[in-house]
C-alpha positions in Angstrom: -25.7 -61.7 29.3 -24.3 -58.5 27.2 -20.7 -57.5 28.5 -20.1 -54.8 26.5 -22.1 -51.2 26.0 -25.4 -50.2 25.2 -25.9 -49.2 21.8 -27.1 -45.4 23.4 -23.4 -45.6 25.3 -22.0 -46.3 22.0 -23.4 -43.6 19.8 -23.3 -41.0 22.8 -19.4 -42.0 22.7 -18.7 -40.3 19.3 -20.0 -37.0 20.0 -17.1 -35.5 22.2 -17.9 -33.4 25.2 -15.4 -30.9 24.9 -16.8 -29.0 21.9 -20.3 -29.4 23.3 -19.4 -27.6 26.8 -17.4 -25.0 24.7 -20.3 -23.9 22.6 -22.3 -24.2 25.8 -20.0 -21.9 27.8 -19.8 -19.7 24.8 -23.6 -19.0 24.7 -23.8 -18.7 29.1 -26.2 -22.1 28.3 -25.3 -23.4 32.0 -26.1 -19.8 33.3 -27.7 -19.9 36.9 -28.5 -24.0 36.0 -28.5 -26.1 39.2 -28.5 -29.7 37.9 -29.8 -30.2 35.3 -26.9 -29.1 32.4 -27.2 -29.0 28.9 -25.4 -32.1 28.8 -27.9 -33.2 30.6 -31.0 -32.3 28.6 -29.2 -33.3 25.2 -28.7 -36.7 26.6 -32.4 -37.1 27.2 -32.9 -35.4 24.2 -31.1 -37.9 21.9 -32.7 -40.8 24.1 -35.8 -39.6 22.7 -34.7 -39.0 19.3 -33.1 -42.5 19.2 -35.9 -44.0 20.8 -39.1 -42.8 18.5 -40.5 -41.0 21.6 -43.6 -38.6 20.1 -43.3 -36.1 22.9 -41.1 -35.1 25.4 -43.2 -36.6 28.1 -43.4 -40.0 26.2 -39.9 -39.4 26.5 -39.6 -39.1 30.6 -42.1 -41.6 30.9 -40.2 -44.2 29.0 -37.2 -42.7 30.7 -38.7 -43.3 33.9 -39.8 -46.9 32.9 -36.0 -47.7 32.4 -34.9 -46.1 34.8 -33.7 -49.1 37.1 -31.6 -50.2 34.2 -28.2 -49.3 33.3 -28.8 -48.0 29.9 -29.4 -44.8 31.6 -27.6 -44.8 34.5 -25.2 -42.2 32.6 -28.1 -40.0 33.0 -27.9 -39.0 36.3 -31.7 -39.3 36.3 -32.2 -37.0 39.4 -35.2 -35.5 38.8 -37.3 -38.9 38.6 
């Protein structure tokens, strides 16, 4: 069985956080959000992207399909 990370762990691990939430903050992008952040939405966003998904709801559908897996876990996949 794999040990290490998922390849979405490992690409998600070179874009850096910081600038991301500084742009975000810059722009009010989080204004009046509850739970689901822009982090958030880019990391399902890039799930999709990385995936092939056609739409967005192919996207939350194969999202929800993994769900029980730990290739998403970092999600937070609340709103499942």
């Amino acid at each position: 069985m794999n040990q290490g990370k998922y390849v979405f762990s490992q690409i998600m691990g070179l874009i850096s956080y910081k600038p991301f939430q500084t742009i975000v903050n810059r722009y009010s992008g989080d204004y009046k959000v509850r739970g689901f952040t822009c982090w958030k939405q880019f990391l399902c966003m890039a799930f999709g992207q990385l995936t092939h998904r056609e739409s967005i709801s192919d996207t939350m559908m194969c999202l929800k399909a993994n769900a029980s897996k730990h290739t998403i876990s970092v999600l937070e996949m609340w709103f499942l």
